[in-house]
C-alpha positions in Angstrom: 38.0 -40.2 -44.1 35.7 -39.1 -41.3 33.4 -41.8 -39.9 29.6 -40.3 -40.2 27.2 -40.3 -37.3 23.8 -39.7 -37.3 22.6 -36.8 -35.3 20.0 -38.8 -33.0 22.6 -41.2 -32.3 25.2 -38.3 -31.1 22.5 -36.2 -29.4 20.9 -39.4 -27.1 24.7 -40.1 -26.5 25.4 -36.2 -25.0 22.2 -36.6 -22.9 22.7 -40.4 -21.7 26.4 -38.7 -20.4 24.8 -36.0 -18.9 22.3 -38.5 -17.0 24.9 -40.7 -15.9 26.8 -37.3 -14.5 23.9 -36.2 -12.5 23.3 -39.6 -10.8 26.6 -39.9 -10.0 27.2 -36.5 -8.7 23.6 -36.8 -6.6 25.3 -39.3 -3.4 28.6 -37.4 -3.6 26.1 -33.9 -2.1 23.2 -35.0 -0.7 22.5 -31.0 0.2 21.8 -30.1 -3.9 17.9 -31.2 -3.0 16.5 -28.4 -1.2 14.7 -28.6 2.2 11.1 -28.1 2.1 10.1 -24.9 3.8 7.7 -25.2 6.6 4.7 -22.8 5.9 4.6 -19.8 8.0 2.7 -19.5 11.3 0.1 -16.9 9.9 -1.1 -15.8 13.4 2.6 -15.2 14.4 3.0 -13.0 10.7 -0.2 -11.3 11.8 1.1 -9.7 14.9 4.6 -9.2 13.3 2.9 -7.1 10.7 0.5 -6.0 13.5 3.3 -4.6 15.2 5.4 -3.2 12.1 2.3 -1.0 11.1 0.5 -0.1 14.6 2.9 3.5 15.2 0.8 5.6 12.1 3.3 7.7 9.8 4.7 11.3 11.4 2.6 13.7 9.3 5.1 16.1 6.8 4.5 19.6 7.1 3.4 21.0 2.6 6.2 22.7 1.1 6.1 26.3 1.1 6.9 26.7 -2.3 3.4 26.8 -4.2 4.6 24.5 -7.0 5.9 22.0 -4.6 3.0 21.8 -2.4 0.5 21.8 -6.3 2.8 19.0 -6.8 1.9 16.9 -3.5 -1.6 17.8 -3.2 -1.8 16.4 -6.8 0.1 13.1 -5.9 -1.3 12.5 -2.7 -4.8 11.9 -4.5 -3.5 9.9 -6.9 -3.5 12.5 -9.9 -0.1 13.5 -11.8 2.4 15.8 -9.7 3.6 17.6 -13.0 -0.4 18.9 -13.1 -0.4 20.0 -9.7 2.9 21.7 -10.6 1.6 23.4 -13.1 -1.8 24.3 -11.0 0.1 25.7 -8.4 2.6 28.0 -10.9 -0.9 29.7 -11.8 
């Protein structure tokens, strides 16, 4: 005959176990607690991105292809390529 337990007394006796496992596994690695991260310098991240974006973009010559260049007139004002495809196929 199985001996009955009651299901609080089973579940606070999985999570005392797994307490007891994490405070003895904490001394063993020391490293588990993460290093705070120091905040960035933001004047040294300004002139980084100062730097990344100060040569502007090569310009790219339009397609020849009148539905192409429909299509990237279209998307380079923010509408829908497929309607400047379809502009430029008329």
């Amino acid at each position: 005959m199985p001996i009955p337990f009651p299901k609080i007394h089973i579940a606070e006796s999985v999570l005392n176990r797994m307490m007891n496992a994490i405070e003895d596994i904490e001394p063993m690695f020391p490293s588990i607690n993460a290093q705070p991260i120091p905040p960035a310098d933001p004047i040294a991240l300004g002139q980084q991105i100062e730097e990344q974006t100060s040569v502007p973009p090569q310009p790219v010559a339009m397609p020849q292809d009148p539905v192409e260049a429909g299509a990237a007139v279209e998307g380079i004002f923010g509408g829908s390529p497929l309607a400047g495809a379809v502009d430029g196929m008329m």
